[in-house]
N, C-alpha and C positions, 0 to 999 in steps of 0.2 A: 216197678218202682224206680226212679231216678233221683239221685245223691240230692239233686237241686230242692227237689219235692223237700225232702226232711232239712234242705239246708233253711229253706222257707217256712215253716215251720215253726225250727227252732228260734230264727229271726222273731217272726210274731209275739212267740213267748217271752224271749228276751228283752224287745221291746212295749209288749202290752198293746200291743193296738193293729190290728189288723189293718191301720188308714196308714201306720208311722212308718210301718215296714218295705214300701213297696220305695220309699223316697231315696231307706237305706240301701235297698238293694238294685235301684234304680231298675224298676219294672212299674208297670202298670197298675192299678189298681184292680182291672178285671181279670188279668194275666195271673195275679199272685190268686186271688178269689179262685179262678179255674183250677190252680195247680194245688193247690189248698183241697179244693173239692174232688179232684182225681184223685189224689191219696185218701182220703177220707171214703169211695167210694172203695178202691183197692183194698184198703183196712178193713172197711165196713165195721168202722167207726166214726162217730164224729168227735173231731179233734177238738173245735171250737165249737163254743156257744155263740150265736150270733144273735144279737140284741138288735133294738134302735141306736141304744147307746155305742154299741161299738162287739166287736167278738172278743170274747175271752177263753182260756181253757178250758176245755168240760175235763168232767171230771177220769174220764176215760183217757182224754189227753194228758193230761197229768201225770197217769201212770204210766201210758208209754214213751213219757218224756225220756227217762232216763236214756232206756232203748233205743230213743232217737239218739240222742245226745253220744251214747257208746258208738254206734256207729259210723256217726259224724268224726267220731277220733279218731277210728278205726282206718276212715277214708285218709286224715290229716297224716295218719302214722306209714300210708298206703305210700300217700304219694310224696313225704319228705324220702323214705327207703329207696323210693323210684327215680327220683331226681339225686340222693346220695349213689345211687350205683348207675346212673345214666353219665353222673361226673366222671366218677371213678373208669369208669370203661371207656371215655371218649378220648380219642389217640387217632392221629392221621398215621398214617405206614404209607412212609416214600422212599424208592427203592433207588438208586443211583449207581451209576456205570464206573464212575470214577473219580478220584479226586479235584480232575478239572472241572467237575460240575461247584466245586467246595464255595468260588466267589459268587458263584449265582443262588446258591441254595440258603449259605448265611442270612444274609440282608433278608432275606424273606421269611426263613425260619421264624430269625427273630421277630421283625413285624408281627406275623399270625399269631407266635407267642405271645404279645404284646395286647393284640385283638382280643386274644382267644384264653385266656391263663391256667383255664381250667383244662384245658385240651393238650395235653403232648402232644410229641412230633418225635417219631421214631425214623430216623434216617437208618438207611442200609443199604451197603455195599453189595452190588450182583452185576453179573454176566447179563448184556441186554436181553438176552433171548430170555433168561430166568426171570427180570424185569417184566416182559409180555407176557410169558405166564403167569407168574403174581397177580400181573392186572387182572386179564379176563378169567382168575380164579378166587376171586378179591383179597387174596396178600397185602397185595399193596393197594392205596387209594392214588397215588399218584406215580409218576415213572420219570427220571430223567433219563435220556437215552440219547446217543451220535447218532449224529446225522452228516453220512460222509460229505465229505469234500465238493467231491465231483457231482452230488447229488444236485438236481435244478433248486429244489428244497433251500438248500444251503446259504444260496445267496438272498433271500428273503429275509424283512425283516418280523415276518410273521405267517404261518400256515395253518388254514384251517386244518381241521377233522378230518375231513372229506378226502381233502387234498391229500396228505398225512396215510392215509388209509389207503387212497388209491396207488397214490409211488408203492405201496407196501404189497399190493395185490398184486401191482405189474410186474414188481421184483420176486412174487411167489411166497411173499411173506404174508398172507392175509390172516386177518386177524379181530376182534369183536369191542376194540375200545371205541370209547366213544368222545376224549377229548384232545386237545393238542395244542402245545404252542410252541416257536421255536426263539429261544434265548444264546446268543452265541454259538457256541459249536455244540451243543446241546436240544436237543428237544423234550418237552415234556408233554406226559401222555396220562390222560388221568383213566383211574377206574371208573367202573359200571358202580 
């Protein structure tokens, strides 16, 4: 049995016409008849009377209206609690090496804030190396991290992934993220 099934249904009921419903719920007319008819063969009742004039509720359906109807709420009340604690828990964790990263991080904080309103943004202060663990532990979803001097890296005004990963293997530092950008004397490194 599928939510749609009883959502369709109660549609029909509420509008009285098995022809009116399909226009509300913008489906087909043989598509609602079909899913209409799979539930009623599942039940192994018939929901509707089906006339020349048109379907209406049997009497069977009637009684299991309410039943439908309760779990119709049941679905509503399912998925407001789901989307109340899918808000509540959604938080980016971005770990930062240092205060120098502070003018590059603002500006964009606030933007995503802006975007995003329902979404925090936990910034936090760590040791790069504790940053890379974060990541490929998923701590953090995002890393800012140095990127030396002398690094080829460095003078770029942007570094793949790839690239990003490989200086880090040759340096013996290998590791399992998978994003990267470079912004001033920072780079950033996103989680998995």
């Amino acid at each position: 049995m599928r939510t749609e099934q009883l959502e369709y249904i109660a549609a029909v009921t509420r509008l009285g016409s098995l022809r009116r419903a399909p226009e509300k719920l913008r489906l087909s007319q043989p598509a609602l008849s079909e899913t209409v008819r799979n539930l009623e063969r599942e039940l192994a009742v018939d929901l509707l009377e089906r006339k020349r004039s048109g379907a209406t509720m049997s009497t069977e359906g009637r009684e299991l209206l309410p039943y439908i109807v309760h779990v119709l709420e049941a679905v509503d009340r399912l998925r407001v609690a789901a989307g109340e604690q899918h808000r509540i828990s959604r938080m980016v964790r971005v770990g930062t090496v240092n205060a120098a990263t502070v003018p590059l991080l603002v500006p964009v904080v606030r933007d995503f804030r802006a975007a995003h309103p329902v979404t925090q943004v936990a910034v936090v202060g760590a040791q790069q190396t504790e940053i890379q663990r974060a990541l490929s532990e998923g701590g953090f979803d995002l890393g800012l991290v140095n990127v030396r001097p002398d690094s080829p890296l460095a003078s770029r005004p942007a570094v793949t992934v790839d690239e990003l990963l490989h200086r880090r293997r040759r340096d013996g530092q290998a590791d399992g993220r998978r994003g990267a950008r470079r912004d001033g004397a920072a780079g950033l490194q996103c989680g998995r």
